[in-house]
N, C-alpha and C positions, 0 to 999 in steps of 0.2 A: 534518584539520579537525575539531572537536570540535563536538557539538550545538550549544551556545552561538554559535559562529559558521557554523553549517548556517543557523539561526534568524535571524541577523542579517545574513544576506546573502542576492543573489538566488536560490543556490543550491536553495534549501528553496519557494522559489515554481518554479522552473523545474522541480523534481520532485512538486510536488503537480499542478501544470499538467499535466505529461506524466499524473500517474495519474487526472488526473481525467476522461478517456476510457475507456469500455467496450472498444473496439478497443486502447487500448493496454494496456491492464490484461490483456486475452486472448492479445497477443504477449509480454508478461512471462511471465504464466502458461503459453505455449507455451516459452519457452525455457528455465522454471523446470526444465518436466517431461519435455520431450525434450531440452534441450541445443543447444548451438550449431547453427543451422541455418542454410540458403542466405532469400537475402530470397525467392525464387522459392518455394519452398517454405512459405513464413512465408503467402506471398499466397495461393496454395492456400486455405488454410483460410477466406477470408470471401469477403464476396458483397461486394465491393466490388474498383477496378483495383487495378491492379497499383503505378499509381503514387501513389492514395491509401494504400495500405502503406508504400510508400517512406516518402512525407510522415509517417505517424507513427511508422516507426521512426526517422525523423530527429529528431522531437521527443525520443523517447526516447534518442537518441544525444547529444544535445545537453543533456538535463538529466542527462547521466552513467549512467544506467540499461542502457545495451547500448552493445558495444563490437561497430566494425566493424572487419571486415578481408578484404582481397580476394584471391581466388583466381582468378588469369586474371582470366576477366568478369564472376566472379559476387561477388556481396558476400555475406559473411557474417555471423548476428550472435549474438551471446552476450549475455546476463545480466551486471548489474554491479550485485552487491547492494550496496554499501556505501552508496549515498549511502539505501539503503532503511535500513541500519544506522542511520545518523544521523539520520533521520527517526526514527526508533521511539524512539532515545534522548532525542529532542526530545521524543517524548509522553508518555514514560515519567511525567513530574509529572501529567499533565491525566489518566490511567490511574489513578494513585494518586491522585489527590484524587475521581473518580468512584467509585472501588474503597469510596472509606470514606464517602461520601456512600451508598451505596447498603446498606453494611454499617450505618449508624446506623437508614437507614429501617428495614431489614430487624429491628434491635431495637427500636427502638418499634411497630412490631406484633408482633411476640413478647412486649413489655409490653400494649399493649394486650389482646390476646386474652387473655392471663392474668388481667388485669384483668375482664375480660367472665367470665371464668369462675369467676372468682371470686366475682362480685357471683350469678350464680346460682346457685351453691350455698348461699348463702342464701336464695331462696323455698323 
């Protein structure tokens, strides 16, 4: 699936949905930095149930972002960066046009002050 159609389908709303939670943003980043771990485990880490974790790792399962798989009784789950790939390659225009939005302001006040410094070295 190529950005163009990440962006043009639900796919690109169901991953921004999933990251637009603190709580899941923090199981991404746990799975980023330790690796595939049990949900049991995952639940550990917040002040909330057990099956509120559940619930948002199912979000995140469901917009492609972590992959389950089960051992015995326990579920596991891992990191699935690509649909994050396709997201960034979505942004990558809206980056580049801030990027140079912010490099023009950045020379007109590098004109300006020159300008400013200029005019006083004439009194």
């Amino acid at each position: 699936m190529t950005a163009r159609s990440v962006a043009g389908t639900g796919a690109a709303d169901h991953v921004f949905t999933a990251l637009s939670s603190p709580a899941r943003r923090e199981l991404l980043r746990l799975l980023l930095d330790e690796g595939a771990q049990p949900a049991g485990r995952l639940a550990e880490r917040f002040d909330m149930s057990r099956p509120s974790v559940s619930e948002h790792l199912k979000v995140l399962r469901d917009a492609g972002l972590v992959a389950e798989t089960r051992h015995g009784r326990e579920r596991h789950y891992r990191l699935e960066a690509a649909p994050l790939m396709e997201i960034r390659d979505w942004l990558t225009p809206y980056e580049r046009f801030w990027r140079e939005k912010l490099t023009n302001l950045s020379n007109l006040l590098d004109e300006m002050e020159d300008e400013g410094g200029r005019d006083g070295d004439h009194e």
